[in-house]
C-alpha positions in Angstrom: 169.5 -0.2 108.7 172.3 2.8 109.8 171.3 2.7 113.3 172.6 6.0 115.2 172.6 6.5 119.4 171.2 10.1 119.0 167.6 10.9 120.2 165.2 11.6 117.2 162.4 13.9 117.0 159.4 13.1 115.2 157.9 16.8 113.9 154.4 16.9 111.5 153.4 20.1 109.4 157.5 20.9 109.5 158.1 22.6 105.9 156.9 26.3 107.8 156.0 28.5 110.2 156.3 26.5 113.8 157.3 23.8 112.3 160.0 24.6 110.7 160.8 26.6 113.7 161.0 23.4 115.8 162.9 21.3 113.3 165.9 23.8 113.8 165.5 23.9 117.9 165.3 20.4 117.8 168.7 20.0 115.4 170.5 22.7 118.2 169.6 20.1 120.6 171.3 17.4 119.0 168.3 15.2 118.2 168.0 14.2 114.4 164.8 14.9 112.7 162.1 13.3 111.2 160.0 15.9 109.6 156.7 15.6 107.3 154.4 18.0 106.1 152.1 17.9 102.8 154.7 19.3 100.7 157.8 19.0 102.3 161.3 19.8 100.4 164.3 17.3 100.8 166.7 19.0 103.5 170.5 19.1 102.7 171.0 18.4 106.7 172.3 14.7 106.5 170.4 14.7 110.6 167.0 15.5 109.1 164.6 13.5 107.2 162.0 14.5 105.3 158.8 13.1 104.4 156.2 14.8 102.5 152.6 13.7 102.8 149.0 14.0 103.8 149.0 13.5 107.6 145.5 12.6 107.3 146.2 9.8 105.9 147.1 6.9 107.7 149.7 5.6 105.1 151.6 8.3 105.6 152.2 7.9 109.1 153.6 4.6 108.3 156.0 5.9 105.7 157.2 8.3 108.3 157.8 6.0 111.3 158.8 3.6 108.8 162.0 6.0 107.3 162.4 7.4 110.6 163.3 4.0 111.9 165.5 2.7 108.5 167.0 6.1 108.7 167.7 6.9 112.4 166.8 3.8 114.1 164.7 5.1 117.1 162.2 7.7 118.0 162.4 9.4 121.2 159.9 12.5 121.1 157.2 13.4 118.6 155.6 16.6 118.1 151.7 16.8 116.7 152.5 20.5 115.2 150.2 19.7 112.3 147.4 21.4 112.0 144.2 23.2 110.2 142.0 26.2 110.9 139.0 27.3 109.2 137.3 30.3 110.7 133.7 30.3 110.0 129.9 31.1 111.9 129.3 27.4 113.3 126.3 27.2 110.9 128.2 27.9 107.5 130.4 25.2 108.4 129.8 22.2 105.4 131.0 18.4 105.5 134.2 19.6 103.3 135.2 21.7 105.9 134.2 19.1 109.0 136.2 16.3 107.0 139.1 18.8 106.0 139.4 19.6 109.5 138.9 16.2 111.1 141.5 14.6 108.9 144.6 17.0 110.0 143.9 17.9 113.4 142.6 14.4 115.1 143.2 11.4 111.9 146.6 13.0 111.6 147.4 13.1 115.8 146.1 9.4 115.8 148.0 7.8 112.9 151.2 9.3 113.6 151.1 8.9 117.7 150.0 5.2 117.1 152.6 4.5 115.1 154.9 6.5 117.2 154.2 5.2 120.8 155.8 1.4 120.0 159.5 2.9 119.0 159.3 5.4 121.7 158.6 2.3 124.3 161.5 0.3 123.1 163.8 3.2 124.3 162.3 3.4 127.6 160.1 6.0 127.2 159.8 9.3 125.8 157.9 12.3 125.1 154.9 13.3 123.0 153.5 17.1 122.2 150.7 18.2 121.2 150.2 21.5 119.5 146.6 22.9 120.5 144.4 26.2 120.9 144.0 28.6 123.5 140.2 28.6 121.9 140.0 24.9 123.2 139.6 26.2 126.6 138.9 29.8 126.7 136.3 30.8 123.7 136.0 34.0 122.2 132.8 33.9 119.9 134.5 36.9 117.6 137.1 34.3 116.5 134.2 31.7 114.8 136.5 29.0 116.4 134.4 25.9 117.1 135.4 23.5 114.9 139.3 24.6 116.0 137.6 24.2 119.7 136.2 20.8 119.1 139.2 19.4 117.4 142.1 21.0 119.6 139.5 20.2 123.0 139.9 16.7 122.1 143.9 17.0 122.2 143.9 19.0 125.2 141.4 15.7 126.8 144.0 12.9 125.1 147.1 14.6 125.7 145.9 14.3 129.3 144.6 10.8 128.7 148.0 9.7 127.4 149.9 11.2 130.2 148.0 9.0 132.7 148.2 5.8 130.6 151.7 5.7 129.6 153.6 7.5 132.7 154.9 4.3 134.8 156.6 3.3 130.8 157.9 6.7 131.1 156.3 8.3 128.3 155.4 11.9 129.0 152.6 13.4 126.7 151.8 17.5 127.1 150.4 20.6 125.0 151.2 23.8 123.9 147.8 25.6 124.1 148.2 28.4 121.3 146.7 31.9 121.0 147.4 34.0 117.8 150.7 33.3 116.4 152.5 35.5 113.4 153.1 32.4 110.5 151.9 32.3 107.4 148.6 31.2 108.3 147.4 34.9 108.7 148.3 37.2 106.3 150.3 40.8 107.4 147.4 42.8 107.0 145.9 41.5 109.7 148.6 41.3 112.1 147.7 44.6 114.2 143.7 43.6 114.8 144.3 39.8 115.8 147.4 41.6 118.1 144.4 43.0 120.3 142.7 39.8 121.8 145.0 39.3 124.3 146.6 41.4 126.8 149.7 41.7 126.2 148.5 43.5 123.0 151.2 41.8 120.4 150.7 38.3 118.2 152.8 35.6 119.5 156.0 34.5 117.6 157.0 31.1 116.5 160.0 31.5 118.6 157.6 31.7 121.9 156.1 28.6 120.3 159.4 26.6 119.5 160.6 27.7 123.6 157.6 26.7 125.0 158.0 23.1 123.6 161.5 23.1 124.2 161.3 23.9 127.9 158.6 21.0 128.1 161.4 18.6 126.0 163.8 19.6 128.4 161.6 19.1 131.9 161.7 15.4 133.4 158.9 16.3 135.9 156.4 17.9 133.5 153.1 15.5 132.0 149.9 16.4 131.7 150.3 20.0 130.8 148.2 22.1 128.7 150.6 25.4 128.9 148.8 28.3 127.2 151.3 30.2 124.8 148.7 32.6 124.1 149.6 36.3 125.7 147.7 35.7 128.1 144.1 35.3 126.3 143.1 32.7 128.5 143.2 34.8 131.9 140.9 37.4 130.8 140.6 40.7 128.7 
């Protein structure tokens, strides 16, 4: 086992988008890079790792920690960036789409975070982010968000829960509560409508994703935080 004295940065659903985004901001920062997602490509950067599998499933959290550690030989921060939306009336929802959304947005934050917590411990503590909805907490019934409310509301509650359990081993656990961000999720057309549900009248960019989570990375004094990245959504319309 190669084991290397720079911090290392867990990231899920990393091969696009925020992701992606956060890989590189995380690489500027000096941290090597664990990074998974469904389909992930093999990087050419000798500092990041990648992993490709269904975060959903709990085997593949293991794999990850598991090269992550033979690879790097610690993990000091891991980001929950993986995620699923399906936007749907609340009665057109069926099981596939319950169990599709289930598996990503809370089997995937447990497996990975359980696996996670033990190597961050053995360094003395570190940090863990959660990438969540501004819908979580301020609903707008045109978006047909509630089973993105009732997932991302539970990692609002946990990231919370977390923060409070594992502060005096000097773990520090927060969120990014996201409104409507420009990645591949929604398609151009659309980018000028969705633009409108917030005040400041623009989509969000993955950049104002990847600085949000880089100031929280980056600030000793900060648990407990849902910060809404959202353009301002949340405070009214």
């Amino acid at each position: 086992m190669s084991i290397r004295t720079e911090k290392v940065a867990v990231i899920t659903g990393a091969s696009q988008g925020i992701g992606a985004g956060l890989v590189v901001a995380y690489r500027k920062l000096g941290y090597n890079v664990v990074a998974t997602s469904r389909n992930i490509a093999p990087s050419e950067d000798s500092g990041v790792l990648t992993v490709p599998g269904d975060i959903g499933d709990p085997t593949t959290a293991e794999r990850v920690v598991e090269a992550g550690i033979e690879k790097f030989g610690r993990i000091d921060t891991l980001v929950n960036n993986a995620g699923i939306f399906i936007g749907k009336p609340f009665t057109e929802f069926t099981e596939d789409d319950f169990a599709r959304v289930l598996s990503v947005n809370v089997h995937g934050f447990f497996h990975i975070t359980q696996q996670s917590v033990p190597h961050i411990l053995a360094q003395g503590g570190g940090h863990i982010v959660q990438i969540t909805a501004s819908t979580a907490q301020h609903a707008i019934g045109a978006s047909k968000a509630t089973l993105a409310a009732l997932t991302k509301g539970g990692l609002n509650s946990v990231t919370k829960a977390l923060a409070t359990e594992y502060a005096e081993q000097g773990i520090r656990s927060n969120a990014v509560a996201l409104g409507v961000i420009k990645t591949p999720m929604h398609d151009v057309e659309t980018h000028e409508s969705r633009g409108t549900v917030n005040p400041l009248g623009r989509m969000g960019e993955v950049d104002d994703v990847v600085d949000a989570v880089i100031y929280l990375e980056n600030a000793p004094f900060v648990t407990g935080v849902i910060l809404p990245v959202d353009g301002g959504q949340g405070a009214g319309h």
